[in-house]
C-alpha positions in Angstrom: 216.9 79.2 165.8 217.5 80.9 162.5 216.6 80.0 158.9 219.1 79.3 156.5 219.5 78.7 152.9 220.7 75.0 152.2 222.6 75.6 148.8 226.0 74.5 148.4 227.5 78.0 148.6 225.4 78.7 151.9 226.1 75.1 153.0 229.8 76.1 152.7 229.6 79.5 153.9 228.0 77.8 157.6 230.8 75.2 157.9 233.6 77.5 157.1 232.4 80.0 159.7 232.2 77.1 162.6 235.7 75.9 161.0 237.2 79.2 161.9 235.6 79.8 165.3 236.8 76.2 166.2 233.0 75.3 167.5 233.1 72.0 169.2 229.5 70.8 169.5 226.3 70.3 168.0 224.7 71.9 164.7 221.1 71.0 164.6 219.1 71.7 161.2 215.3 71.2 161.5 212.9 71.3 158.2 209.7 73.0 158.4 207.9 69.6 158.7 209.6 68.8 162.3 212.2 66.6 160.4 216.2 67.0 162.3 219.7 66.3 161.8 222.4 66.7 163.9 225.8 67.1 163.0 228.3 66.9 165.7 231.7 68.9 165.2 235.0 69.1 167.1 237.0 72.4 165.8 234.7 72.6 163.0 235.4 69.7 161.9 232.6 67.2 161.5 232.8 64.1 163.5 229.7 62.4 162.4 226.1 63.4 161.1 222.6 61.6 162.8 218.6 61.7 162.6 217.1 62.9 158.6 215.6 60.1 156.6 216.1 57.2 157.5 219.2 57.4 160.2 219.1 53.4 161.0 219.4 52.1 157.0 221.6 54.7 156.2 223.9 53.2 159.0 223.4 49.5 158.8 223.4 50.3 154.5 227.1 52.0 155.0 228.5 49.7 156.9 228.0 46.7 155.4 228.5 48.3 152.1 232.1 49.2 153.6 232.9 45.9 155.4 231.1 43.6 153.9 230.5 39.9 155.0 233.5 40.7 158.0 234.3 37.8 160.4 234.3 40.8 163.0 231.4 43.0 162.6 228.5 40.6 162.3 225.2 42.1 160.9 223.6 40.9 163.8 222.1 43.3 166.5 223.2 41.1 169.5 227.0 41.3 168.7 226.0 45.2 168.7 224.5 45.4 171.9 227.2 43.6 173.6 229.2 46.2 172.3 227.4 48.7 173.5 227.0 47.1 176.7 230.7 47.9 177.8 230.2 51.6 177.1 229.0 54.2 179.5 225.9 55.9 178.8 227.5 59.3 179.2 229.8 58.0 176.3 227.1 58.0 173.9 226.9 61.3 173.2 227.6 61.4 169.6 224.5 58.4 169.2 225.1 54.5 169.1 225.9 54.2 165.5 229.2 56.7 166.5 230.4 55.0 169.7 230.3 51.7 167.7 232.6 52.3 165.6 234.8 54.0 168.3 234.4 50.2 170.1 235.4 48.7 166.9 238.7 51.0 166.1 240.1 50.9 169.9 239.7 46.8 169.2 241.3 46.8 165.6 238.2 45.0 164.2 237.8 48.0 161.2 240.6 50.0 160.5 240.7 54.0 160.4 240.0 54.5 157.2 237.1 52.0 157.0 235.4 54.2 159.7 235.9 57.2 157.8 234.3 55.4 154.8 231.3 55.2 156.9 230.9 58.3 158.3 232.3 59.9 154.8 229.3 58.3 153.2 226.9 58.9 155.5 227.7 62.7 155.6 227.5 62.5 151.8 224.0 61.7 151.7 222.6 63.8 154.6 224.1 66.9 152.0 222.5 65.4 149.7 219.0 65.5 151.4 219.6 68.9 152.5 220.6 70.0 149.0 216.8 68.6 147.8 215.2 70.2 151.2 215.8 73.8 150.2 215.5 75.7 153.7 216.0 74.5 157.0 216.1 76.0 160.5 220.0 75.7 162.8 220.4 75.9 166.1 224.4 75.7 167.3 224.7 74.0 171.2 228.3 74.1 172.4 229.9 71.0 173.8 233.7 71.5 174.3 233.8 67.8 175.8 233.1 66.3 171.9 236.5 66.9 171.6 237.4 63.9 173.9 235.7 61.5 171.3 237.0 62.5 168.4 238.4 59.2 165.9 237.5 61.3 162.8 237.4 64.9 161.9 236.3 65.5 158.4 236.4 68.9 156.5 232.6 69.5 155.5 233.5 71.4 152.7 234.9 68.7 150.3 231.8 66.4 151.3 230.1 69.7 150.3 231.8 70.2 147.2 231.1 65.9 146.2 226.9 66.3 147.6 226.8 68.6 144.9 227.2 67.1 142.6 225.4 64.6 143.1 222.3 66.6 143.5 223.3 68.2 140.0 223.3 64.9 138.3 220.3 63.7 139.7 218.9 67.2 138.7 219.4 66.5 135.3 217.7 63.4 135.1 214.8 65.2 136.1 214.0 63.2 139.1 213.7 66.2 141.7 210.8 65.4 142.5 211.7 61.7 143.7 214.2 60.8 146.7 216.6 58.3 147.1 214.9 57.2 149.7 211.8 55.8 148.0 211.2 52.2 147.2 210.8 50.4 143.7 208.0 48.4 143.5 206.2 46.6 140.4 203.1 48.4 139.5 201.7 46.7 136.5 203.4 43.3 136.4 202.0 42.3 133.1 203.6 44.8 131.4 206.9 44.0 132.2 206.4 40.0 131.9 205.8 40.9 128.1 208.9 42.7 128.2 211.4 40.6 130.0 212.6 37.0 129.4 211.6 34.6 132.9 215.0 35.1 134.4 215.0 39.1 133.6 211.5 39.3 135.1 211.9 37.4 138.3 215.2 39.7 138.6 213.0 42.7 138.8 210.7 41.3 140.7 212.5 40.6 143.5 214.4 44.4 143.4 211.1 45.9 142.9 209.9 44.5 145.9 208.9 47.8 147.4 210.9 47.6 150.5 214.5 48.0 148.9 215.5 52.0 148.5 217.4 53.1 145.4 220.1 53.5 148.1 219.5 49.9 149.3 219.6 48.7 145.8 223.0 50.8 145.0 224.9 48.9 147.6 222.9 45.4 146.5 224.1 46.0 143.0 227.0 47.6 143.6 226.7 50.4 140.9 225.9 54.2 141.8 223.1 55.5 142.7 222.4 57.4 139.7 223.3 54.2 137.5 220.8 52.5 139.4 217.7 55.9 138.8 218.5 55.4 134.8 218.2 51.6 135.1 214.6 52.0 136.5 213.2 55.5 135.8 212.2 54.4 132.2 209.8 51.8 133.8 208.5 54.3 136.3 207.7 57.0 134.0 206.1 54.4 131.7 203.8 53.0 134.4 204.7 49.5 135.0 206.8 50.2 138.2 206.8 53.1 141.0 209.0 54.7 143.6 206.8 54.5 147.1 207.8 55.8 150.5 208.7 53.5 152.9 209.8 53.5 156.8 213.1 53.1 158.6 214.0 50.3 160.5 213.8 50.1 163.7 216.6 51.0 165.7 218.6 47.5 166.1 220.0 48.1 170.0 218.9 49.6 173.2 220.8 52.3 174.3 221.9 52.0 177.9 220.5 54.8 180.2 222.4 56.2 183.4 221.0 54.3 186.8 218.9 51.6 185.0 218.9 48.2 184.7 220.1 46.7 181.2 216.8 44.9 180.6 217.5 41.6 178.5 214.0 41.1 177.5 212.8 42.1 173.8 209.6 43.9 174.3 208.9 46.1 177.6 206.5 48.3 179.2 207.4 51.2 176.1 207.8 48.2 173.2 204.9 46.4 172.5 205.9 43.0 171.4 206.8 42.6 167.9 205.4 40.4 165.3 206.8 39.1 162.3 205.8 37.2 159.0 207.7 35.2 156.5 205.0 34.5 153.8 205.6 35.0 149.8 201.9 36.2 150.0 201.5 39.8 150.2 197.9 39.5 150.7 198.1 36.9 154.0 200.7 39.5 155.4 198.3 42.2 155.2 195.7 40.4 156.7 197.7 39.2 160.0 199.1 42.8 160.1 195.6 44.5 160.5 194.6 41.5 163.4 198.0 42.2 164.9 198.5 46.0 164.8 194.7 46.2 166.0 196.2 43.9 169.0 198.8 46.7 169.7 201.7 45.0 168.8 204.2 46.0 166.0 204.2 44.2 162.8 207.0 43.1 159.9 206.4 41.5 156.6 208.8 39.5 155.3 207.9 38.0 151.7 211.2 37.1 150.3 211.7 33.7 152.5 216.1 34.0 151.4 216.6 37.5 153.1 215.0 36.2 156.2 218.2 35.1 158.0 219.4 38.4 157.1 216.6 40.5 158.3 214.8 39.2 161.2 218.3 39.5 163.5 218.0 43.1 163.2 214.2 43.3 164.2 213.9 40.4 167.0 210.9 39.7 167.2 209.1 38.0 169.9 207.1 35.6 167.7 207.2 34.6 164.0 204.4 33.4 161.2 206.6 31.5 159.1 204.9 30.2 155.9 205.5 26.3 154.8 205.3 26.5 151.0 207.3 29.3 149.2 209.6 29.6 146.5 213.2 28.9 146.6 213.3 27.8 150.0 210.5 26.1 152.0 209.8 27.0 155.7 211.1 23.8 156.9 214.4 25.2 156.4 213.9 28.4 157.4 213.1 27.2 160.5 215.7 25.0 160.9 218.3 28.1 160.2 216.3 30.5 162.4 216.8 27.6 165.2 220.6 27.9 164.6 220.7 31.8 165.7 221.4 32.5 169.3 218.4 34.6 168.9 216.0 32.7 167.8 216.3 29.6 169.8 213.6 30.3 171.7 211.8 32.5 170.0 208.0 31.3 169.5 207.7 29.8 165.4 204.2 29.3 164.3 204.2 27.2 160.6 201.2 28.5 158.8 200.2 26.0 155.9 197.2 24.9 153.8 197.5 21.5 154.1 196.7 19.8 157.5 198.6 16.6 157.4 200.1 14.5 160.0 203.2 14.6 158.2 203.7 17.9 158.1 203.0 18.5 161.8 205.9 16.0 162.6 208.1 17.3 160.3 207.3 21.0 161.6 208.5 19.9 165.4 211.3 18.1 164.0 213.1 21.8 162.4 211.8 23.4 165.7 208.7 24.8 165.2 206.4 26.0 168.4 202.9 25.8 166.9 201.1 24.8 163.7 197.7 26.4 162.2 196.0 26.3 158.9 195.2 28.3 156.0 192.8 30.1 155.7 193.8 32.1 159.1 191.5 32.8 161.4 191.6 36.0 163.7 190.6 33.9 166.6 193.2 31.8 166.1 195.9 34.2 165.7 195.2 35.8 168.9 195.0 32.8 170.8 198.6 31.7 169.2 199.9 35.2 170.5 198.2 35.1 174.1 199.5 31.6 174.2 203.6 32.2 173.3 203.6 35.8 174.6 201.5 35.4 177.7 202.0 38.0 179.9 203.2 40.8 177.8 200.7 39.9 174.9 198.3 40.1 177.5 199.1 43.7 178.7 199.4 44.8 175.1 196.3 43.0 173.3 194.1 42.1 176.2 192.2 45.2 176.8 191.9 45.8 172.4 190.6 42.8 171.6 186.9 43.9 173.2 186.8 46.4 170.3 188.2 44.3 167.4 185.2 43.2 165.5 186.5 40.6 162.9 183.0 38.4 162.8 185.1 34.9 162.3 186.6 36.5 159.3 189.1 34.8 157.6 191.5 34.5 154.4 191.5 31.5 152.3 194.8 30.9 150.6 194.8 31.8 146.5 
């Protein structure tokens, strides 16, 4: 491995050296910090770009940003794994995200062109990181048999050329030291409420929710990235918002591997089962993430109850805390929705609610629901709910942690 100089001109220099040698294969760039990209090249030409910050919203961000709401390409991970079902695993060499859209070409459900959108935009903002990374370490591995895959072959020196500047003009709004990649989220809420009519303020609230990149909130509102840094920078710099680091999402498939059994379960022996919560309440969402992380199981928040339906699909998880009272939409629908995803018809739905009523109970079966507790939540009784709906594989994830969790009957009373 050698170290290398990201600028443009050395950037340029790299590709137009593999371009003339007609390398077919991997270029693997490696930060000081352990953090990798591959780009994958047939004749020097690139074919498509994986790994850097986060590889699994910059796909799913692309894609729908290129064919949006398509009748063909549901944003639903199922659809994806049947896909990927009918490929070979030697056929993924190039990563899942790649041989997708190869599936999707060879059946005419995205044209050419949309798929070089994609992996256009995707190679656009891996340059970009690079530009802000400085130094890196490559590694070339030659692979002749890339060539056999090929459905687009992009000239890296044009996306090169456009990463540039980009990097310039975010240069020049002096916001180097932040990334693209980072989060709004309201610091000082008061602040902007004295700013902002109710309408303007609930806006922001709901962008500045703190798990939305300024790349996530480019596609939302359709406007360029930079467009979208000037909209918010004057906020951050005055105090009463910030740009925090946040985490990928979890990769939506899972990936076939040569001479083993497509399992069709959700969790397994290497994925401990997954958790989720729909709850407007930040505060109750942190407090059933440290009983259920503690538990050794994954956790995701939800607290916007309308992006649900959108979000969960790509997470499946294997049980979900669904709040009864929220804004906008109550959990009585959400449920009912859920219920009407091939996914979700059977996963476990626990209605969490401050108000104990017979009614309530009823109505919760009625939309589908597969338990009921009360606020305030007790540990106790969130581990029973999981060992109760998971059985067996909460049992081999949480069973032997729950002799060192030390809770005391504590529990959260709803605000």
């Amino acid at each position: 491995m050698s170290l290398i100089e990201l600028s443009a001109s050395q950037q340029t220099e790299l590709f137009d050296t593999l371009k003339q040698r007609q390398f077919s294969g991997q270029l693997r760039l490696t930060s000081e910090k352990g953090r990798q990209w591959t780009f994958y090249l047939s004749a020097g030409n690139v074919m498509y770009v994986t790994g850097g910050i986060h590889p699994v919203r910059r796909w799913q961000r692309n894609l729908m940003a290129v064919v949006p709401n398509s009748p063909t390409i549901p944003s639903q991970s199922s659809t994806w794994q049947n896909s990927l079902q009918k490929t070979s695993p030697q056929s993924l060499k190039v990563g899942w995200e790649y041989q997708l859209l190869c599936y999707w070409v060879a059946r005419q459900e995205i044209t050419l062109e949309q798929a070089t959108k994609i992996i256009w935009s995707s190679l656009v903002e891996v340059l970009f990181d690079l530009n802000q990374l400085g130094k890196a370490f490559y590694e070339l591995r030659e692979d002749e048999s890339l060539g056999a895959n090929v459905i687009v072959a992009i000239e890296a020196s044009g996306a090169i050329a456009f990463a540039e500047r980009m990097w310039q003009t975010w240069a020049s709004a002096n916001a180097t030291q932040y990334s693209p990649h980072m989060a709004l989220a309201i610091e000082h809420p008061d602040k902007l409420q004295k700013q902002f009519s109710g309408k303007q303020y609930q806006s922001l609230i709901e962008l500045g929710n703190g798990q939305s990149t300024l790349h996530d909130l480019a596609v939302r509102l359709k406007r360029e990235i930079f467009t979208v840094l000037r909209l918010f920078l004057p906020y951050v710099e005055a105090g009463s918002m910030k740009l925090v680091n946040v985490s990928d999402l979890p990769v939506p498939v899972s990936l076939p591997v040569a001479g083993e059994t497509r399992s069709t379960s959700r969790s397994s022996a290497s994925q401990p089962p997954l958790i989720a919560c729909i709850d407007d309440s930040p505060l109750i969402c942190y407090f059933l993430e440290t009983i259920i992380k503690q538990a050794n199981c994954r956790f995701v928040a939800i607290n916007d109850p309308l992006k649900a339906i959108e979000i969960l699909p790509t997470y499946k998880p294997d049980l979900i805390f669904l709040d009864l009272v929220m804004p906008k939409v109550d959990g009585y629908e959400v449920c009912t929705q859920l219920r009407r995803l091939p996914e979700f018809r059977r996963t476990p739905i626990v209605i969490l609610t401050g108000n104990d009523g017979l009614v309530d109970r009823v109505k919760s079966k009625f939309v589908g629901a597969s338990s009921f507790i009360n606020k305030p939540v007790k540990a106790e009784t969130v581990l029973s709910i999981m060992r109760k709906h998971l059985k067996a594989t909460f049992e081999q994830f949480a069973i032997a942690q729950e002799s060192k969790m030390s809770y005391g009957g504590r529990s959260l009373k709803q605000n």
